[in-house]
C-alpha positions as CSV (number, residue, x, y, z in Angstrom):
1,X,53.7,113.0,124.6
2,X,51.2,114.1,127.4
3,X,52.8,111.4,129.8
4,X,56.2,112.0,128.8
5,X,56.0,115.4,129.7
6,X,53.8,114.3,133.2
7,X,56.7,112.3,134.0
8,X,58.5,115.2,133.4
9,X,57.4,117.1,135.8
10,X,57.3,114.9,138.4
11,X,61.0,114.5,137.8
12,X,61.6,118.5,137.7
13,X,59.5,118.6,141.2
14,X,61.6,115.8,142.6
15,X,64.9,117.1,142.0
16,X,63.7,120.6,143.2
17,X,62.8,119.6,146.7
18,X,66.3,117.4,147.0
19,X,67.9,120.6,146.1
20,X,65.7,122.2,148.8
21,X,66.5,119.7,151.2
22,X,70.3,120.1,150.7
23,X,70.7,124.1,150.4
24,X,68.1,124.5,153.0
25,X,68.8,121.9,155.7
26,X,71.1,119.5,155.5
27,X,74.2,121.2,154.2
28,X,73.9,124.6,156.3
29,X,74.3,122.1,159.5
30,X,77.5,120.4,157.5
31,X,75.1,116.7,156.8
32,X,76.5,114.8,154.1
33,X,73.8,112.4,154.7
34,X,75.4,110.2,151.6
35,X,75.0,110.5,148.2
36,X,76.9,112.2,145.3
37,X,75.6,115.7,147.1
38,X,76.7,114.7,150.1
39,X,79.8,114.2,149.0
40,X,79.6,117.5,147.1
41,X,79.0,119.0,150.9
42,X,82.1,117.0,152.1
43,X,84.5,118.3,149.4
44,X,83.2,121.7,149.2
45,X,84.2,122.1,152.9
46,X,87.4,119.9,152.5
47,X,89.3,121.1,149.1
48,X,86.5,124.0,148.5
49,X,84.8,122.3,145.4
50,X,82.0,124.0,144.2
51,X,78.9,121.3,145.0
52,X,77.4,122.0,141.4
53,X,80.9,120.8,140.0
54,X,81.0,117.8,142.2
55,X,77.9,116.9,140.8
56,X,78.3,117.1,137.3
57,X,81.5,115.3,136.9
58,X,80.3,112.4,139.5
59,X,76.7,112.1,137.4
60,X,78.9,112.1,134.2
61,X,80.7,108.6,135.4
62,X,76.8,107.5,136.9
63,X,75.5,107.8,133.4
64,X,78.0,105.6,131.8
65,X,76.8,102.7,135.0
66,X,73.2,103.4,134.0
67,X,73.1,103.2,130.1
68,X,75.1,99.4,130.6
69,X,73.6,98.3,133.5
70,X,69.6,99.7,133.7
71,X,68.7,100.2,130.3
72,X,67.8,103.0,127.6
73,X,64.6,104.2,129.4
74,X,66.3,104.7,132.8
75,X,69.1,106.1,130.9
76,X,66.9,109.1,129.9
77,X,65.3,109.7,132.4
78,X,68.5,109.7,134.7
79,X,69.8,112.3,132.2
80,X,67.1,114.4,133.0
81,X,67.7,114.5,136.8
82,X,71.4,114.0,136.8
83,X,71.2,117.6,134.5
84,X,68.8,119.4,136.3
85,X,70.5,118.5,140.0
86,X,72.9,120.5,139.5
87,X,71.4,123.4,137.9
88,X,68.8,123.4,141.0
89,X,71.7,123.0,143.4
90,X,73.1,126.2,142.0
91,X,69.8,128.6,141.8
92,X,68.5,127.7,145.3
93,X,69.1,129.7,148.0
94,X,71.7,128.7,150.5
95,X,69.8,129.5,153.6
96,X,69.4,127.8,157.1
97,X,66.0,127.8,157.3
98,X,65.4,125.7,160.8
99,X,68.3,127.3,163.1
100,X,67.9,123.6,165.4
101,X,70.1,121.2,163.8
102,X,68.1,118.3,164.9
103,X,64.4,119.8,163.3
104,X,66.8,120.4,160.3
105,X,67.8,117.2,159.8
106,X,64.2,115.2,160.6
107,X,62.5,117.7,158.2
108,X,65.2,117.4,155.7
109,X,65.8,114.1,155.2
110,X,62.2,112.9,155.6
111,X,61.6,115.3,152.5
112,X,64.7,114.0,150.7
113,X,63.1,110.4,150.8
114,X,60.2,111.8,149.4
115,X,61.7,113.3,146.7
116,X,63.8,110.1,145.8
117,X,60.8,107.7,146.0
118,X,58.7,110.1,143.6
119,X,62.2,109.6,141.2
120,X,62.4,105.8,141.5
121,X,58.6,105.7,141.0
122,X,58.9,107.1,137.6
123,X,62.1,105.2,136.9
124,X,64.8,108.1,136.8
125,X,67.3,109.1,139.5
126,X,69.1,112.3,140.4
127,X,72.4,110.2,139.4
128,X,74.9,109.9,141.7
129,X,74.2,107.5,144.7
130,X,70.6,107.0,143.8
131,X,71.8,104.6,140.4
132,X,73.3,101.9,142.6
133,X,70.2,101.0,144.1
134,X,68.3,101.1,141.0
135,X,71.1,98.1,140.0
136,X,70.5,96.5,143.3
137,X,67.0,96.7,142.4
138,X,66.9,95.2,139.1
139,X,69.4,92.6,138.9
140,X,69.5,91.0,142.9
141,X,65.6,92.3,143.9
142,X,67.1,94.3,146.8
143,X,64.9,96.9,147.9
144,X,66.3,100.6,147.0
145,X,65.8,102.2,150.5
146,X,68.3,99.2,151.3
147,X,70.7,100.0,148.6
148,X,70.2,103.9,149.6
149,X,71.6,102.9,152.9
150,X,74.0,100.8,152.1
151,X,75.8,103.2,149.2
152,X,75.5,106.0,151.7
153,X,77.4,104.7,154.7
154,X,80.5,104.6,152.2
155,X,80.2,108.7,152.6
156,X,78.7,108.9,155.6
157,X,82.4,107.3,156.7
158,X,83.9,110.5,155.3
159,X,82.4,113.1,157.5
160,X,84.5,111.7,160.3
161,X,87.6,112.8,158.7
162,X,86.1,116.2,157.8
163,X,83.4,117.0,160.2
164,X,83.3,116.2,164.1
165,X,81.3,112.9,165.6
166,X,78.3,114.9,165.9
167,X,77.9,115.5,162.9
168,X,78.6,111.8,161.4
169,X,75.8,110.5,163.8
170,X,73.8,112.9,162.5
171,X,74.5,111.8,159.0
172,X,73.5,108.6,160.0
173,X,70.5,109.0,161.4
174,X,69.7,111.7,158.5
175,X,70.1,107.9,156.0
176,X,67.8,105.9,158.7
177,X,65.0,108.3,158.2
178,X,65.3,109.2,154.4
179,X,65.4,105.4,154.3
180,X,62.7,104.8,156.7
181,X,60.4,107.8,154.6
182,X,61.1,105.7,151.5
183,X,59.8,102.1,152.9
184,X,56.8,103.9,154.0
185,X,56.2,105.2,150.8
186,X,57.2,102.1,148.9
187,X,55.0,99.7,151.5
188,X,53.2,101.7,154.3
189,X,51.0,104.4,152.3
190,X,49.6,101.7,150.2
191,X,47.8,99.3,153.0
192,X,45.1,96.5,152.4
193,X,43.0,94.7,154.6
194,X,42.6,90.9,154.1
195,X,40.0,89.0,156.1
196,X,39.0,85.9,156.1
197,X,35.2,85.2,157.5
198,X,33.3,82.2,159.1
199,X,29.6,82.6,159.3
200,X,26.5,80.5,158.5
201,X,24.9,83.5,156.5
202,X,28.3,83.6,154.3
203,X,25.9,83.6,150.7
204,X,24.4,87.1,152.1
205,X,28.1,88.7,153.5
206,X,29.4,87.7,149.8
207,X,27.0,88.9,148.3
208,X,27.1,92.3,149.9
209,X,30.9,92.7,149.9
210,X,31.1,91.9,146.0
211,X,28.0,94.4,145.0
212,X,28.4,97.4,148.2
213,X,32.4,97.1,148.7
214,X,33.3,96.1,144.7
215,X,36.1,93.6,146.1
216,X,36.1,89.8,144.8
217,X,35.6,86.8,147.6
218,X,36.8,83.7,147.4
219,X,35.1,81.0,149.3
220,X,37.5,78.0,150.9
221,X,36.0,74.6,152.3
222,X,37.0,74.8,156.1
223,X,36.0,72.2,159.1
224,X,35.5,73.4,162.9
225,X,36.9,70.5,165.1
226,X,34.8,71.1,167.5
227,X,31.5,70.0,165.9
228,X,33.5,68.8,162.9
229,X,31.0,70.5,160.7
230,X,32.1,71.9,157.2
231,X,31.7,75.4,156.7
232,X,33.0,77.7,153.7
233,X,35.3,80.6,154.9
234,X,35.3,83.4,153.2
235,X,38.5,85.3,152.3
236,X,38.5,88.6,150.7
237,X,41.4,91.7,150.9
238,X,40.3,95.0,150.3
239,X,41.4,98.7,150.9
240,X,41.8,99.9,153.8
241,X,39.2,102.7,153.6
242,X,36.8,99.6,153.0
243,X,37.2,97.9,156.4
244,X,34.6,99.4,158.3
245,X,32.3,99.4,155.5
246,X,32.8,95.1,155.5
247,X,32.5,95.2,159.3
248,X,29.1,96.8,158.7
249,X,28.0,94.6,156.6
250,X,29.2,91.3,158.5
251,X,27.2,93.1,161.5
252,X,24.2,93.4,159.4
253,X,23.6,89.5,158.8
254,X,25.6,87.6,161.8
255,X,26.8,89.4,164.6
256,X,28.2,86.5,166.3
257,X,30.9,85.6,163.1
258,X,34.0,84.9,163.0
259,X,36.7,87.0,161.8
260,X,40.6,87.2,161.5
261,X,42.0,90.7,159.4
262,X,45.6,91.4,158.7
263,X,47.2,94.4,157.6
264,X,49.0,93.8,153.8
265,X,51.3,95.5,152.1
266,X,51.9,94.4,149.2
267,X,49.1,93.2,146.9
268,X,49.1,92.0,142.9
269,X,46.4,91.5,140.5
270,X,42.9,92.3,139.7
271,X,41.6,95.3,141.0
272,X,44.7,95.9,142.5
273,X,47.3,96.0,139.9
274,X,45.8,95.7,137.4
275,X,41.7,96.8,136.2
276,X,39.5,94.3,134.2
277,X,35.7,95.1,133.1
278,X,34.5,92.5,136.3
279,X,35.8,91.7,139.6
């Protein structure tokens, strides 16, 4: 119960800042930066829909995509936010609240990724748009800031039959940096280090990283072809916060190592996505 209603309120805070996002910056400028509320901001100007009635009746045929194609859990969950949407759309305040149109949309849509990468992290949606990527996701692995962009250009194509060219291009690069905000969520916020080692005191640099750093080391049988002399290198990945922390310690026995690090992303198993009572 206590992380149901966690997840809850992660959901209710997403869908409040993509309703901030909308009222506040994107729609006072006239961006339909894709997405069932873009289009909402599209009709609403064009036939003088109400966006809150868009919404609803285009997250009523979502829902019907989501319980045959994602699943009972996502289902749920994409009630939730496909319900509340609308209701936040309707209760906040329709106010320009950076006057620049460019600050307006940077701001805006940096926040909107945001708010749909704290959704997709807890498996739910705002309906609409956001529900094709989550079928992208699952059933061809594409990545949903890629399936954000690609759904969105479909409405992004309608502002220039509504709206002037200005205010497509800025549509589109309102998409480029909700998607970009998204992969930097998904990939950059979460960085590792991994470094592999060469030294003759490698028994004292292993022993240091697994008791002063906590990280595991794995030790692989490598020959220099210069003296042709067998020497274990040491590879270990670690968080980034760690890295200077290992570089002390490498210091400390054998100044004169050697060492290649490279920046990871994207890093499974013990320790890392999962815990376990050892390293």
């Amino acid at each position: 119960m206590r992380k149901w209603m966690k997840k809850l309120a992660y959901i209710t805070i997403a869908i409040a800042l993509l309703s901030v996002c909308v009222n506040m910056f994107l729609a006072p400028h006239n961006i339909a930066a894709g997405g069932l509320t873009g289009l909402a901001i599209i009709l609403e100007s064009w036939l003088g829909l109400g966006r809150s009635t868009v919404i609803y009746v285009g997250n009523g045929l979502v829902l019907l995509l989501t319980f045959f194609f994602l699943g009972k859990e996502i289902f749920l969950n994409t009630v939730i936010g496909a319900t509340l949407l609308p209701v936040f759309i309707g209760i906040v305040p329709r106010i320009t609240l950076v006057s620049d149109t460019m600050l307006s949309v940077v701001i805006g849509s940096a926040l909107f990724g945001v708010a749909v990468s704290i959704l997709y992290h807890n498996k739910a949606s705002s309906g609409g748009t956001a529900v094709p990527p989550l079928i992208l996701k699952k059933h061809f692995n594409i990545s949903p800031s890629i399936g954000l962009f690609i759904t969105d250009g479909v409405v992004v194509l309608l502002c220039l039959f509504v709206f002037d060219v200005d205010k497509f291009f800025f549509a589109i690069l309102s998409i480029f940096i909700t998607s970009a905000a998204m992969n930097y969520i998904e990939n950059g916020a979460n960085k590792k280090k991994m470094v592999y080692i060469i030294s003759q005191f490698h028994e004292d640099i292993t022993k240091d990283i697994l008791n002063d750093i906590g990280r595991g080391v794995t030790m692989i049988p490598s020959i220099g072809a210069f003296e042709n002399q067998e020497k274990p290198m040491l590879m270990a990945t670690m968080d980034a916060k760690d890295y200077q922390q290992l570089l002390t310690i490498v210091n400390k026995h054998d100044k004169e190592a050697f060492m290649i690090t490279d920046t990871v992303s994207d890093v499974h198993g013990q320790g890392f996505t999962y815990e376990s009572g050892s390293i």
